[in-house]
N, C-alpha and C positions, 0 to 999 in steps of 0.2 A: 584245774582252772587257774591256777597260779600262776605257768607257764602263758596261759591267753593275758592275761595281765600285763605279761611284763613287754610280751610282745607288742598291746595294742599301745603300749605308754612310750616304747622305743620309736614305732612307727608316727605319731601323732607328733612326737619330738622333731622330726625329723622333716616334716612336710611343711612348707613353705607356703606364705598366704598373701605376697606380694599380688599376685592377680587372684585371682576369682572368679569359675563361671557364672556365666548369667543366670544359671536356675537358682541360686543359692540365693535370692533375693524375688525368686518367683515363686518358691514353697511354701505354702502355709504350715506352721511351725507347731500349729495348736493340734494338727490332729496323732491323734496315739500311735499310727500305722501307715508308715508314706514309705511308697516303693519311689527305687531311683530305674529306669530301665534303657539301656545305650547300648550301641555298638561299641566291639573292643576298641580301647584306645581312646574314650574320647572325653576320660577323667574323672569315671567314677568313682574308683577307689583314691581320686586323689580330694572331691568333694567331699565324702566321707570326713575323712580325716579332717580336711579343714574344718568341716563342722564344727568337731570336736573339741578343735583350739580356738573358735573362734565366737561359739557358740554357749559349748557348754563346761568350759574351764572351772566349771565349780559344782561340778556336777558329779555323781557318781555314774562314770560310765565306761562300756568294755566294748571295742572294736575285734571282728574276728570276724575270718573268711572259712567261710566254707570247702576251701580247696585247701584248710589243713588236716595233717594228720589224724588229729584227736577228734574227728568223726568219723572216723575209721572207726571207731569201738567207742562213742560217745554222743549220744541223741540230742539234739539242738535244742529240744523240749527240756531234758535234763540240766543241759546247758544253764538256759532260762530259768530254772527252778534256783538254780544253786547261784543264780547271781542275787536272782530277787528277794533269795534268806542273807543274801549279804549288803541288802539294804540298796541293790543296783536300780538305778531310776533309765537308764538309757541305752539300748543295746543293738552297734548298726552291725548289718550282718553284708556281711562286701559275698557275689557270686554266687546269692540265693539259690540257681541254679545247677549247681553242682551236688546238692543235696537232694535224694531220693523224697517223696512226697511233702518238700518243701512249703505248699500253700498248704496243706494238712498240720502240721507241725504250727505253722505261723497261726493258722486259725486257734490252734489251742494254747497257745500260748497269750494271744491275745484275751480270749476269752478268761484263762483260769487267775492270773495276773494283772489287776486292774491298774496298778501303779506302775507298770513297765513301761514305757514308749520304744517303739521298733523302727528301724528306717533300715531299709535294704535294697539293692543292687541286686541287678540280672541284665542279663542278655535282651536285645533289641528283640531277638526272637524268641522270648520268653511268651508262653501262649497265657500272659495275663487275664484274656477274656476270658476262655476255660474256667482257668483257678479262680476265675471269683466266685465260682460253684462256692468256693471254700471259704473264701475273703471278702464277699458280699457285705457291704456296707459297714465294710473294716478298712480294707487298704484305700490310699489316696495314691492312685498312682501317675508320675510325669513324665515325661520322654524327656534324654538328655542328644540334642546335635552336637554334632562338631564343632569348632571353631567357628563364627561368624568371621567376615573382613576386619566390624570393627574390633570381636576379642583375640583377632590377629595381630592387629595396629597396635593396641592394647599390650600386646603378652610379650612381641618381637621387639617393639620401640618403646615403651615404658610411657604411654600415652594414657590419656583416661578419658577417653571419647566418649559421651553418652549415648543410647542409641535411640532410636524415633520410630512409629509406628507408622504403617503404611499410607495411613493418611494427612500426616504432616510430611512424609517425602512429597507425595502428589503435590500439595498444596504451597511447599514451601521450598523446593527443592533449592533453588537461590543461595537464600539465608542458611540455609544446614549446609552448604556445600562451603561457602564462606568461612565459616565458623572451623569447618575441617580445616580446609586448606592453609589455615593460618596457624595453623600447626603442623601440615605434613601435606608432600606433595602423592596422592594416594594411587598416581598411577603405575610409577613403577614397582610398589608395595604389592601393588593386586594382580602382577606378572607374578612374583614370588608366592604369592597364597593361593592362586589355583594349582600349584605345582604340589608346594610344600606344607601348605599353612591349615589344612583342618583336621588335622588332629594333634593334639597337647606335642609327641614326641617328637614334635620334630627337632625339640628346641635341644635333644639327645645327640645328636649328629645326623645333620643336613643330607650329608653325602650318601648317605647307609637307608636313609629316610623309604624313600621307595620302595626297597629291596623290604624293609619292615614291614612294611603295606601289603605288599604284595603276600607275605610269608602269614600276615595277619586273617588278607582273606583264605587262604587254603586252610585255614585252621577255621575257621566259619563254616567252611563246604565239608572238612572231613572231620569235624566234632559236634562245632552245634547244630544242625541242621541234625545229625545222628543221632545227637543225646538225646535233643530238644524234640525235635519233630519226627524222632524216633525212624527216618528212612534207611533202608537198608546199605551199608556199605557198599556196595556193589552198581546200584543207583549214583554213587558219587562221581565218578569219572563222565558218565553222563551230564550232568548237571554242568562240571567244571566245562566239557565242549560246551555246552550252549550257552554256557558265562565268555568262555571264548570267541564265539562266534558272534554274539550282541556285542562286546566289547570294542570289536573291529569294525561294527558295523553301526554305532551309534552317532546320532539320533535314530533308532532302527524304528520301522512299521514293519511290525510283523505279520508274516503271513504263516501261521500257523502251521496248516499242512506242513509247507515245507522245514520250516522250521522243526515240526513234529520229524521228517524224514531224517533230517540233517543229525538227530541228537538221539533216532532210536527211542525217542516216547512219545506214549501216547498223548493223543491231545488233550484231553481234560487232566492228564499225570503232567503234560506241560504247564498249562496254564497256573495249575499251585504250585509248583514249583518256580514259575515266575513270581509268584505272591508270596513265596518264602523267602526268595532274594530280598524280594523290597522291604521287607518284615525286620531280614538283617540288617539294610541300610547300604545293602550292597547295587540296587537296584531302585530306582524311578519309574514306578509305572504311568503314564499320563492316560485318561478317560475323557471319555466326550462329556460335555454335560447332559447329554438326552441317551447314554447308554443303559441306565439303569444300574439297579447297584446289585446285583448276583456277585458271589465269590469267584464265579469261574468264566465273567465276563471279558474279552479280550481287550486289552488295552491297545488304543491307536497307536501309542510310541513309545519307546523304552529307551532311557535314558540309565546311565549311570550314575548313582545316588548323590559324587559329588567330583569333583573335576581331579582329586588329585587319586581317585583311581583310575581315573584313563589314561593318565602318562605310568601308574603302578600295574596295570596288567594288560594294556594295550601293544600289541606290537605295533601299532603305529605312531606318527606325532599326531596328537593332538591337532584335529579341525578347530580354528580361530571360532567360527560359527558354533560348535556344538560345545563349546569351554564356554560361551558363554548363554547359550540357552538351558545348557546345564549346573552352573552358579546361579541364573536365576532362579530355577523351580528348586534349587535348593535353600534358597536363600527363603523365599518366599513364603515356602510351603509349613514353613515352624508356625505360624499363626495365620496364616491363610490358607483359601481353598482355589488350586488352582487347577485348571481342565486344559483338555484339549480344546481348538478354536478354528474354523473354516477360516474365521476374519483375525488375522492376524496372526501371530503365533498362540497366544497363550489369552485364556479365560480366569480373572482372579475376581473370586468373593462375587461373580455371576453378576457382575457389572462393570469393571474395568479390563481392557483389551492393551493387548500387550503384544509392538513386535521389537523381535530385537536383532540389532544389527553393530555397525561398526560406526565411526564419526559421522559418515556422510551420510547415515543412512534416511531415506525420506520416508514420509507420510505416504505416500502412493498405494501401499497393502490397507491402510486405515484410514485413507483420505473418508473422509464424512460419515467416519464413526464418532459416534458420540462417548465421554468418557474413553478417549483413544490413548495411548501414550507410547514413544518412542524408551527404550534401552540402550543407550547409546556407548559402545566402549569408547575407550582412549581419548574421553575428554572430560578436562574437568569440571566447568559446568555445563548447567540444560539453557535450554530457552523453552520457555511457554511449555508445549509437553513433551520437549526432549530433555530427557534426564540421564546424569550419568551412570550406568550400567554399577557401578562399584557401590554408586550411593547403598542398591538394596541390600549391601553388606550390612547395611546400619539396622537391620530389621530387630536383630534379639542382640 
């Protein structure tokens, strides 16, 4: 355990606390058992660590990932015994899911150890609802997103933008836009952030950035999807075509059969399979509001989880339209409930109607809808209910 020590005290030295994400001021702190759960890349291991210096510097505490060696021949249970005889009060576990019967292990350790506190990381598509068979009214679990615009603005230019909830943009779009702008002009910021800006590494090397991205989702398709949701290898080349084929074809409306044809599976083995994408983060599935909530119900439209994988494994450029109806239901969807919509484009929180377009774009799709609102790119401010498409950046 000596070696996990020394390792977690080098690592923790070494991490940087100039920015911050957002969750790390949305967690409640008091409870014994908080999972952290994200798509690769999007700073969980770097959360962690900040924790640690920023949180508990006075604390007795041991940082350690599951993808090291010494659980190879060393039980996490064990682990846990031999910190908590060393008087260990905090112990975050980075890649939860790399370890065999992991919510088993965490249940017992919770239970046998009353003075431990636990916080741990996994994969987007970690089947947390299962394992709470094991972690029922133990784990607090949070989803972590990507970069927002404003923890882009934030991270890229060294800004400290506050952000604003959906109903003070509606209400106030004006004033918050103001208040931006007199600090940063956010339009050409928000050409660079659908390309490059929602995940932490870009700030690694720009040029390489994509190429990461892209090499990041194959490692999705042919590991976690494998480990996690335990599908046969052989099954993955399939899947990667019909990641291919939505990819080129987004905003896609799927039509099933064919789509079933195109990718050689079955149609209800498609349709979870569509729900395992989105699960990774790799995929947006959009619903009607009147479809019902089945697992295996077909979604109206499928989008791409966030804009800078459509220029990362798209062979095409990027549709100006689908960059940004695609930023919005990403943008949105972290605390909101958005649907598919006859009237408009987009149904949020099953009262506000949403289309989105470009500067010019008019009222005419939502003329005398009630609670209507325009998205409007490439300007920087709204009038009355045309608002700027970037503002929803400011959402988390």
């Amino acid at each position: 355990m000596e070696k996990l020590f020394i390792k977690s005290r080098e690592k923790v030295k070494l991490v940087k606390t100039g920015f911050i994400r957002y969750l790390m001021n949305e967690i409640d702190w008091n409870d014994r058992m908080i999972g952290i759960k994200g798509a690769r890349g999007v700073g969980k291991t770097t959360l962690l660590l900040q924790i640690i210096k920023t949180h508990l510097q006075n604390e007795k505490v041991l940082y350690i990932t599951l993808e090291d060696l010494y659980f190879t021949e060393n039980s996490l249970y064990t682990l846990a015994e031999d910190f908590v005889n060393h008087d260990g009060r905090y112990l975050l576990i980075d890649e939860v899911h790399r370890y065999p019967d992991w919510a088993k292990e965490l249940k017992l350790i919770y239970d046998d150890f009353n003075s431990l506190r636990i916080i741990f990381t996994g994969s987007s598509i970690l089947d947390i609802i299962q394992a709470r068979a094991d972690l029922s009214r133990r784990a607090v679990v949070y989803t972590m997103q990507g970069l927002s615009f404003r923890e882009y603005l934030n991270f890229s230019k060294n800004l400290n933008l506050p952000k604003y909830d959906l109903t003070q943009i509606l209400e106030n779009h004006l004033t918050i836009s103001d208040e931006i702008i007199a600090g940063i002009n956010p339009i050409p910021v928000f050409a660079e952030y659908l390309k490059i800006g929602y995940y932490p590494y870009f700030i690694e090397n720009e040029s390489t950035y994509l190429y990461k991205l892209s090499e990041v989702v194959n490692q999705v398709l042919s590991t976690d999807l494998t480990v996690i949701k335990k599908i046969l290898p052989d099954a993955i080349p399939r899947i990667r075509k019909l990641l291919y084929v939505i990819s080129n074809s987004v905003p896609f409306k799927p039509n099933v059969s064919k789509l079933s044809e195109i990718s050689d599976i079955s149609r209800n083995t498609l349709i979870t399979y569509l729900q395992y994408l989105e699960e990774a983060n790799i995929l947006n599935l959009l619903h009607s509001d009147s479809t019902g909530t089945g697992y295996l119900r077909k979604p109206e439209k499928i989008y791409l989880e966030n804009t800078n994988l459509q220029y990362a494994i798209s062979d095409k450029e990027p549709e100006s339209g689908n960059l940004r109806e695609t930023f919005f239901i990403n943008q949105i969807k972290k605390s909101n409930h958005i649907t598919f919509s006859q009237t408009g484009d987009f149904k949020v929180n099953e009262k506000y109607f949403f289309e989105i377009g470009g500067k010019n774009k008019t009222r005419k799709q939502i003329a005398g809808v009630e609670s209507s609102f325009i998205a409007a790119d490439n300007i920087q401010y709204g009038f009355e209910n045309k608002i700027p498409l970037w503002l929803f950046g400011f959402l988390y």
